[in-house]
C-alpha positions in Angstrom: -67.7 -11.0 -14.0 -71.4 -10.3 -14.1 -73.0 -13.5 -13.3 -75.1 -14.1 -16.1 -78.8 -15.0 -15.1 -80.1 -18.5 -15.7 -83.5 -18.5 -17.3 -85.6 -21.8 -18.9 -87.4 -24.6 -17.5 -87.0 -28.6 -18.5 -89.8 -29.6 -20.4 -90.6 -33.1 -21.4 -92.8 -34.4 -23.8 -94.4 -37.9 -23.6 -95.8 -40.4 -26.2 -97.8 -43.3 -26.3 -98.8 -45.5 -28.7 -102.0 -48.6 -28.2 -101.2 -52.7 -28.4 -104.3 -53.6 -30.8 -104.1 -57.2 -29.5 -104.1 -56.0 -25.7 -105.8 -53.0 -26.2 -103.7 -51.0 -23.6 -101.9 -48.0 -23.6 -97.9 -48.9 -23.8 -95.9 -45.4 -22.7 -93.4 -44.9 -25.7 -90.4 -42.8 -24.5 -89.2 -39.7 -26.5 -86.2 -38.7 -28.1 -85.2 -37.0 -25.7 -86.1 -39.6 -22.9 -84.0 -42.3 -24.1 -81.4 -40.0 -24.8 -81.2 -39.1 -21.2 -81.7 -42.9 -19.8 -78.4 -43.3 -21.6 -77.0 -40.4 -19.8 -77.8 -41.9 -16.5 -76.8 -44.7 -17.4 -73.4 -44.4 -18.1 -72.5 -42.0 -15.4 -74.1 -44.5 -13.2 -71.9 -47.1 -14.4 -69.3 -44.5 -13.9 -69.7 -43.7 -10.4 -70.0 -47.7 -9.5 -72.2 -47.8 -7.1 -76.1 -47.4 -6.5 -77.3 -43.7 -6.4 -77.6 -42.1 -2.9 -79.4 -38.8 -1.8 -79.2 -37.7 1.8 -82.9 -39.2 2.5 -83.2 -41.6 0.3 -81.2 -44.5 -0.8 -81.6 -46.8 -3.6 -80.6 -50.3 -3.3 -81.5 -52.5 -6.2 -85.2 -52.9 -6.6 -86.0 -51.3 -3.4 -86.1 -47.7 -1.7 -84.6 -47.2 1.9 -86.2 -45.0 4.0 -84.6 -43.0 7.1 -85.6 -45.2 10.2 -87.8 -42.5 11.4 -90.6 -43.9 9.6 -90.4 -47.1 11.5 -92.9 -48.4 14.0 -97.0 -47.7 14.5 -98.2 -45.0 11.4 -95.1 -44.8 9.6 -96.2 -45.9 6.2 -98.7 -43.1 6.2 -95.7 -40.4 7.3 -93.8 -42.2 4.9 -96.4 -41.9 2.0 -96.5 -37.9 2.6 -92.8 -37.8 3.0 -92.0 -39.1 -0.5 -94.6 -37.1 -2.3 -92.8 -34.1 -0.9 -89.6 -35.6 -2.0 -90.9 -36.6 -5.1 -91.9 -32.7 -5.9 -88.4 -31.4 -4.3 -86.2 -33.7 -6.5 -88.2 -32.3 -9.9 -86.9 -28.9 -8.6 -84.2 -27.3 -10.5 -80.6 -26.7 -8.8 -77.7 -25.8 -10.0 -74.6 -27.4 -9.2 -70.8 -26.1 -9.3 -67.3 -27.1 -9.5 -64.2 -24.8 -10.4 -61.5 -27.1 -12.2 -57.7 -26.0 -11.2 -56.8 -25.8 -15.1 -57.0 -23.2 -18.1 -60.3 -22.7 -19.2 -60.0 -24.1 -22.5 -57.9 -26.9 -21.1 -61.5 -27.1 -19.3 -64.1 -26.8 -22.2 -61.9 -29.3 -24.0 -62.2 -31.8 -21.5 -66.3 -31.1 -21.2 -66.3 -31.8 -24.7 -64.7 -34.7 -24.5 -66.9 -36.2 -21.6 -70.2 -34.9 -23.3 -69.1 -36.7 -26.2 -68.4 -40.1 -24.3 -71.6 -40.2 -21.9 -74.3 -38.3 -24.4 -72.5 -39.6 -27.9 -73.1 -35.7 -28.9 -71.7 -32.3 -28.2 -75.3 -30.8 -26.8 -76.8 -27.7 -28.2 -76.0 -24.4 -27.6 -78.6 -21.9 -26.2 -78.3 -18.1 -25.8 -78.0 -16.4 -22.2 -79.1 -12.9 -21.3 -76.9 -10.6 -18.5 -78.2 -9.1 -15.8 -79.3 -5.8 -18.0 -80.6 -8.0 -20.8 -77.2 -8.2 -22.9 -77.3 -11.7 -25.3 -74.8 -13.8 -24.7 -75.0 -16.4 -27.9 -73.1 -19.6 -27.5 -69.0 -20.2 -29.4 -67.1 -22.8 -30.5 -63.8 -21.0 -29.6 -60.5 -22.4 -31.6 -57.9 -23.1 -29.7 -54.6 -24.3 -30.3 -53.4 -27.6 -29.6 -50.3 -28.2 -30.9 -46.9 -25.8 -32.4 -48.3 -26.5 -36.3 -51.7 -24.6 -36.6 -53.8 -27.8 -34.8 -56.9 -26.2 -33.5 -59.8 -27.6 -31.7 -63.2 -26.0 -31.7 -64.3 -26.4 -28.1 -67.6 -24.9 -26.7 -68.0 -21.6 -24.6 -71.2 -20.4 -23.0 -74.1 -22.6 -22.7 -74.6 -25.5 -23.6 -77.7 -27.8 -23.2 -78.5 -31.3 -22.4 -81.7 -32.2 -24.5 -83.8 -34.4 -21.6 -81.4 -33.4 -19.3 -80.5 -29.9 -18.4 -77.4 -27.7 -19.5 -74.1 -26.5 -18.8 -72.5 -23.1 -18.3 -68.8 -22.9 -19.0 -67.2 -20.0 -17.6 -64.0 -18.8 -16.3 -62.8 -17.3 -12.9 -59.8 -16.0 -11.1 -58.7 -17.8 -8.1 -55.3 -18.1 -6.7 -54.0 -20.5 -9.2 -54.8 -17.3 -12.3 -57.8 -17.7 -14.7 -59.2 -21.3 -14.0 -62.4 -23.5 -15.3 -65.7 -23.0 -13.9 -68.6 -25.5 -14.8 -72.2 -25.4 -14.1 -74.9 -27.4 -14.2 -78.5 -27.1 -13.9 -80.8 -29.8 -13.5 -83.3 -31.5 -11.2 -82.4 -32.3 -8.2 -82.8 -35.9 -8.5 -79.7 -35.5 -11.1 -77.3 -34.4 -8.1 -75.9 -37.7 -8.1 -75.0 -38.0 -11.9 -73.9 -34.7 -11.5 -71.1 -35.0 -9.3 -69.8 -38.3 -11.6 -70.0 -35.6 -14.7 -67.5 -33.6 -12.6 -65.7 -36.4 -11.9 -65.3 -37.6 -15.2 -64.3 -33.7 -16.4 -61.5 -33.6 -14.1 -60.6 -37.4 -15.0 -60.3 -36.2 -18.6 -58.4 -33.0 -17.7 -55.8 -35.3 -15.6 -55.3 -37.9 -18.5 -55.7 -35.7 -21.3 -55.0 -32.4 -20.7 -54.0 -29.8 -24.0 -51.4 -28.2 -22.2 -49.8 -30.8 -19.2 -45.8 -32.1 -20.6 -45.9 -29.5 -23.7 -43.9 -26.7 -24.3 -46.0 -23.6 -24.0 -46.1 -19.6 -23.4 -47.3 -18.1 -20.0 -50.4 -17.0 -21.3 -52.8 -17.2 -19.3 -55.9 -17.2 -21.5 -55.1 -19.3 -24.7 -51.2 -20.5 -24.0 -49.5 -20.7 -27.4 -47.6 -23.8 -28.7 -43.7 -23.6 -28.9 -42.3 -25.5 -32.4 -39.4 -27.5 -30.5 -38.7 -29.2 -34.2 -36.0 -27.3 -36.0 -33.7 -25.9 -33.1 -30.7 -24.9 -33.7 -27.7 -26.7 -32.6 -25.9 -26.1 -29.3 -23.7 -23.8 -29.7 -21.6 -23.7 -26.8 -17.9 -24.1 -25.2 -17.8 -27.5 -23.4 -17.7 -26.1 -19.7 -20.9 -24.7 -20.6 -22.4 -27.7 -22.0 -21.5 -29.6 -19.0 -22.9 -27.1 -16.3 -26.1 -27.5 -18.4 -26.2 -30.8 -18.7 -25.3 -31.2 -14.5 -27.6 -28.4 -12.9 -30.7 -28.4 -15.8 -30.9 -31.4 -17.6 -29.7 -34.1 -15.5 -32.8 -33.1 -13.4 -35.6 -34.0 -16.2 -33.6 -36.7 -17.6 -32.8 -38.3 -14.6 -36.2 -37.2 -12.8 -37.7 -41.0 -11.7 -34.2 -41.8 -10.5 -33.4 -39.0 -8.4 -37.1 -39.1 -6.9 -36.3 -42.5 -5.6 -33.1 -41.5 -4.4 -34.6 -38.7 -2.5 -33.2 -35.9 -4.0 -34.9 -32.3 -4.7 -36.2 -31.5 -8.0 -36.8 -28.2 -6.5 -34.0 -26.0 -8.7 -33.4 -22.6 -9.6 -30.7 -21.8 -12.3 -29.7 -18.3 -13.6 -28.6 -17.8 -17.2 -26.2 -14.9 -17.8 -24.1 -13.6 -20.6 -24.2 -10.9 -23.3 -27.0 -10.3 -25.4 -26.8 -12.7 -28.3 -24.7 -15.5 -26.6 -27.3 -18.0 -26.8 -29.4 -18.1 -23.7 -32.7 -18.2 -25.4 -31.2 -21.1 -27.0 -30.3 -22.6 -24.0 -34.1 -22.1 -22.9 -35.3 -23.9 -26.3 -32.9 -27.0 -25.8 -34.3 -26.9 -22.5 -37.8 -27.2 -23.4 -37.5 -30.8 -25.6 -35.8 -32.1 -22.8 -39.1 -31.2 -20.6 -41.0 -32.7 -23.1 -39.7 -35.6 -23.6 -39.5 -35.9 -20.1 -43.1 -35.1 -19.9 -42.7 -32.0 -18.1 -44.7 -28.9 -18.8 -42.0 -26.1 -20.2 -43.7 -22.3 -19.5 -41.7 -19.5 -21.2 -42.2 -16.3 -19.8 -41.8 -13.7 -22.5 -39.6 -10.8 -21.7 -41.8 -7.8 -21.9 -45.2 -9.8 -22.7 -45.9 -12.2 -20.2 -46.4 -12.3 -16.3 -43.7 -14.8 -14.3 -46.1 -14.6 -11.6 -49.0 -15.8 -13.6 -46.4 -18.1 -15.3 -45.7 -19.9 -11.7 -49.4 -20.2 -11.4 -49.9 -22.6 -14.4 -46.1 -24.5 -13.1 -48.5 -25.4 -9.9 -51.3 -26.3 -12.2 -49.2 -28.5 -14.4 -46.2 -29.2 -12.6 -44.0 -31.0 -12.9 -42.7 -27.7 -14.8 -39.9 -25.6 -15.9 -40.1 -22.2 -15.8 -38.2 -20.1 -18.7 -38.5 -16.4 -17.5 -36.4 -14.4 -20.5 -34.8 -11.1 -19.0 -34.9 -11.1 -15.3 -33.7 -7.7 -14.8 -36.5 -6.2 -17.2 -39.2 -8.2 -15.2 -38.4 -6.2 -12.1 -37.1 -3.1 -14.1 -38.1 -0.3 -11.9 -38.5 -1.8 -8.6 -36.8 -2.4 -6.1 -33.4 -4.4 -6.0 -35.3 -6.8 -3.8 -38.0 -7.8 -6.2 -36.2 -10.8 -7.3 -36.0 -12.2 -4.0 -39.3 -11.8 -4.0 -40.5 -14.1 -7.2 -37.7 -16.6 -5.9 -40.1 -16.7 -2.3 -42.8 -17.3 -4.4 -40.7 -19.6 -6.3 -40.1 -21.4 -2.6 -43.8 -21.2 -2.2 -44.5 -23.4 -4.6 -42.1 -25.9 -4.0 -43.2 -25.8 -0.3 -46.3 -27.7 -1.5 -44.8 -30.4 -2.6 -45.0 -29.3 -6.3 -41.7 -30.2 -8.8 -40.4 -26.7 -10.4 -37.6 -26.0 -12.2 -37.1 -22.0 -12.2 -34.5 -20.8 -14.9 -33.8 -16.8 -15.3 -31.7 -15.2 -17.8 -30.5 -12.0 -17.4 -28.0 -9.9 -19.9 -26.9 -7.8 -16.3 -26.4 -10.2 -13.7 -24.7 -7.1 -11.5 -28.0 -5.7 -11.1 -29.5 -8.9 -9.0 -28.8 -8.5 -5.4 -26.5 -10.5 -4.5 -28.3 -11.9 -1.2 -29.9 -14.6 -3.6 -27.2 -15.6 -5.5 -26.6 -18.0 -2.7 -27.4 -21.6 -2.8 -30.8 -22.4 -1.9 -32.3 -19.2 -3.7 -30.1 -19.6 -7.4 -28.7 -22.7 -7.0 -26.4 -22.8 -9.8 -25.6 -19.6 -12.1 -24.4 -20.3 -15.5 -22.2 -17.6 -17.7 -22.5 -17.8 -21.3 -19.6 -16.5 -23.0 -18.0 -16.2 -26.1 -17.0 -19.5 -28.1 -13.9 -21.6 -28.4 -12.9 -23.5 -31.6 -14.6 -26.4 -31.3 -18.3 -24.4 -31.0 -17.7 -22.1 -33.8 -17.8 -25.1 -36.1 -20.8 -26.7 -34.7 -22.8 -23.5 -35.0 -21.2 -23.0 -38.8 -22.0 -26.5 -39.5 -25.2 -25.8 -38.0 -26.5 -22.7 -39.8 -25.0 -22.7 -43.6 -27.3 -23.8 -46.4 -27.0 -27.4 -46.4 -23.8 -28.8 -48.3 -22.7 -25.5 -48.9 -19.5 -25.6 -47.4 -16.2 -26.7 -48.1 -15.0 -29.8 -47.3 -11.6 -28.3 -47.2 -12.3 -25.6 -44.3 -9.8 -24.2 -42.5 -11.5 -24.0 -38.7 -8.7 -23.0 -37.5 -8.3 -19.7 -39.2 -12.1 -19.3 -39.3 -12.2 -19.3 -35.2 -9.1 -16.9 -35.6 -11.5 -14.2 -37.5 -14.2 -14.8 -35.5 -12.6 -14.4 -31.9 -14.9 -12.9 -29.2 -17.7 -13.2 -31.6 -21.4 -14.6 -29.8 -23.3 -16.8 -32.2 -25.4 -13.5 -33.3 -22.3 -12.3 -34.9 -21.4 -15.9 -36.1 -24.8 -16.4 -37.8 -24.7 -13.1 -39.6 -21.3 -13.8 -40.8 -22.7 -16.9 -42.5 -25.2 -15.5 -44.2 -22.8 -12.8 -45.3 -21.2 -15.9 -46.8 -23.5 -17.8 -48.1 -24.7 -14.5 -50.4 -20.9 -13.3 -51.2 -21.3 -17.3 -52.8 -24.7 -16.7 -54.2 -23.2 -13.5 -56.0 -20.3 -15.5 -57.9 -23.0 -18.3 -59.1 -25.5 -16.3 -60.4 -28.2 -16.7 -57.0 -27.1 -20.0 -56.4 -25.5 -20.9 -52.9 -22.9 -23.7 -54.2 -19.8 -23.5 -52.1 -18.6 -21.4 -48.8 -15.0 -21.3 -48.9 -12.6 -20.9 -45.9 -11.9 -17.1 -47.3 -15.4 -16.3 -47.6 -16.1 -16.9 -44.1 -13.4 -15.5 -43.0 -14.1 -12.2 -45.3 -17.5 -12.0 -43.6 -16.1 -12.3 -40.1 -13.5 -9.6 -40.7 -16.6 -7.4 -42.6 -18.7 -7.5 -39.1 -15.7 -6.9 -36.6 -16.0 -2.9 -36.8 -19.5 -3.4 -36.0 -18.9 -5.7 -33.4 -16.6 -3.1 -31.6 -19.1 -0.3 -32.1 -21.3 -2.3 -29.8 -19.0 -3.3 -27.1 -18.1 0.3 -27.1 -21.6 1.7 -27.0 -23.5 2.9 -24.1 -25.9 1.2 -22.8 -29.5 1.8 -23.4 -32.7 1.2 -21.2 -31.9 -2.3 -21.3 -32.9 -2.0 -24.7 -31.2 -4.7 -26.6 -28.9 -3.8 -30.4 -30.4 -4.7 -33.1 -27.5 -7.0 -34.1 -27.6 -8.9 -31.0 -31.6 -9.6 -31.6 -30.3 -11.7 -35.0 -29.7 -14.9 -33.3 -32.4 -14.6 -30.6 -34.7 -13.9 -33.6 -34.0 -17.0 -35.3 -34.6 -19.3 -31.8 -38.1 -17.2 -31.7 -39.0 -17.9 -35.2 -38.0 -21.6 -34.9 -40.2 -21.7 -31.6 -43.0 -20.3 -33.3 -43.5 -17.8 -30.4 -46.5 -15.8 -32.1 -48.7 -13.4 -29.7 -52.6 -14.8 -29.4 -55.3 -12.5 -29.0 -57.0 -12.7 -25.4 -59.7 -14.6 -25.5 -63.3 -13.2 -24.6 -63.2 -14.3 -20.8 -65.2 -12.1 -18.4 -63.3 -13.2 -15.2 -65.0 -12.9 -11.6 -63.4 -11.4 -8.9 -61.8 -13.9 -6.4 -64.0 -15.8 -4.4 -64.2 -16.2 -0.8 -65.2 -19.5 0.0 -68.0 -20.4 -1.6 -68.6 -20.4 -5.6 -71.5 -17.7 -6.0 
């Protein structure tokens, strides 16, 4: 990014008003005076303790001077000395810290603390580039939540009347796109300064948009995942229970295992045929995080980096990691290139950081098989077809509600439905549930036994065409994207337009 350049002075205007019975001149502050006497005066109660400069310290009442203007024609030294000072602490500066969070995560956090210290949002000013592009000031939605909550944060400049102003930018550092705040002001304001940064990241620890929710891997403007109408679990028990032992236990159980000393630190592969419910898996994966209060990142297969993705896990950890379709996020390269997300993986967890990483992948033969070993996947998962038992929870699950017959034969439902993965199994439902609406004139009143059973029969020669079919670029049936379709839709997982960042290059020590 262009660093944009910084142009406009602080100005202050004074008044005055005259005491007729003392006939003297009483100095009456501004506006914009008292407004920023209440700025200083609540990040000095913030930081707790008097303000300091490297000369000059002020202790109550009284200035302390270095000791070098002690002894025989020190006042005099010391006279000159603070005029000088005087002059350089009217001189502007501008002071900088990058915040290891999203950059709206960021601006809504400024916001936040402008609102508490200055009881207003500031005014936004325009900026001019380098070669004298205008930059005008936004209030930027941003989501906040899976329902359409948005929150207008600011972008650009934005100024302190009394004061000074703010920039709010973005940049790229190690961690991915990250916050970057600015401040210009006098010198003398280094102190209150440095307590506005503190009380930014304070806000940003405590009240971050993004930290324990369930979110894409954007790494702009992260999207909000609708974890409200899931639905059910729709698999055999032995499944179940390996989810329950090697994913869940570990967010459920997180404060007890901590004090037990064991490792959070998990990575778990998915596998299975398209359509047997691993994005499902993912979705029930996600409340748990939640409730938890673990950050959940899904990695979109085909729209979102997992490397950015475990980026924003160390930002926000603790976090799970969802990355959808292993095999197509290394499609092309070599064998080796999922060893070499799971060392990055390691990386994280290296720095003390809680991660769960979960893959699924619809060709587990294509991972090599030098980190299927414990300590790189530590637990892999097949999700096959269904037994019995899970057929009727998904049925139950699915069908228009009190649709069905209480009379249902699962039995002989599971025996027309054998092999099927829940794609199959919802599509047979809906074939169903419309066979009914045709005999009652558009109305869904009752799903017999026979109808479901008709359905299941109806969809068997197409479930052999696939399982006979060759297999495409990885490309998935259309079938088999019925059931994954109805997981996206329930987790809302819309794209987002990138936001208007211009991102800097990585920086090398020091900020600019």
């Amino acid at each position: 990014m262009t660093k944009k350049k910084r142009k406009g002075k602080r100005r202050e205007g004074k008044a005055g008003m005259v005491d007729a019975n003392a006939a003297n001149v009483v100095p009456v502050k501004s506006a914009e005076e008292e407004a920023r006497d209440r700025f200083r005066a609540g990040l000095a109660s913030l930081m707790g303790s008097a303000m300091n400069d490297d000369s000059v310290t002020c202790a109550g009442t009284r200035f302390v001077l270095p000791a070098q203007f002690a002894g025989e024609g020190g006042l005099g030294r010391a006279q000159d000395f603070l005029r000088d000072y005087e002059k350089q602490q009217g001189e502007e500066f501008e002071f900088s810290r990058t915040f290891p969070y999203r950059p709206y995560d960021g601006a809504a956090a400024f916001d936040r603390a402008v609102r508490l210290m200055f009881g207003s949002a500031g005014l936004g000013r325009v900026t001019y580039g380098m070669f004298g592009q205008k930059y005008l000031p936004e209030l930027v939605s941003v989501a906040v939540g899976p329902h359409g909550e948005t929150l207008q944060v600011p972008w650009g400049r934005v100024q302190i009347p009394g004061w000074g102003y703010f920039d709010l930018e973005a940049d790229r550092t190690e961690d991915g796109i990250v916050f970057d705040l600015h401040v210009t002001a006098p010198r003398r304001y280094r102190a209150e300064a440095e307590a506005f940064f503190d009380l930014v990241r304070h806000e940003l620890d405590e009240r971050s948009i993004y930290r324990g929710k369930a979110i894409n891997a954007d790494d702009h403007r992260p999207s909000f995942l609708d974890l409200d109408h899931l639905p059910p679990a729709v698999y055999t028990q032995d499944v179940m229970g390996a989810l329950e032992r090697n994913v869940w236990a570990v967010l459920r159980y997180d404060e007890e295992l901590r004090e037990q000393g064991v490792s959070l630190k998990r990575a778990v592969l998915l596998g299975g045929p398209y359509g047997v419910g691993k994005s499902l898996a993912g979705a029930l994966t996600a409340r748990e995080a939640v409730a938890a209060g673990w950050t959940y990142i899904l990695v979109r297969s085909g729209k979102d980096n997992a490397k950015e993705a475990l980026n924003t896990a160390r930002i926000y950890a603790p976090a799970v990691v969802f990355i959808e379709d292993l095999d197509l996020e290394t499609a092309g390269q070599d064998r080796k290139a999922v060893a070499a997300l799971l060392d990055q993986m390691d990386s994280v967890s290296t720095k003390g950081l809680e991660v769960l990483s979960i893959f699924t992948t619809n060709f587990p033969d294509k991972i090599d098989r030098g980190v299927l070993r414990p300590g790189r996947i530590d637990a892999y998962i097949e999700i096959g077809a269904l037994d019995a038992e899970a057929f009727e929870r998904l049925v139950r699950g699915v069908a228009p509600g009190g649709a069905l017959d209480a009379n249902i034969d699962w039995a002989q439902v599971a025996g027309a439905m054998e092999g099927y993965f829940p794609s199959f199994v919802v599509e047979a439902v809906s074939r169903a549930a419309r066979d009914s609406a045709v005999r009652n004139n558009g109305k869904v009143i009752s799903i017999s036994t026979g109808d479901l059973v008709n359905a299941a029969n109806d969809l068997r020669p197409q479930f052999n065409l696939m399982n006979t079919a060759p297999e495409g670029e990885h490309s998935q049936p259309t079938l088999g994207r019925v059931f994954t379709g109805i997981v996206e839709d329930a987790l809302g997982r819309t794209s987002v337009a990138r936001s208007r960042f211009e991102v800097a290059a990585p920086k090398n020590g020091a900020h600019r």
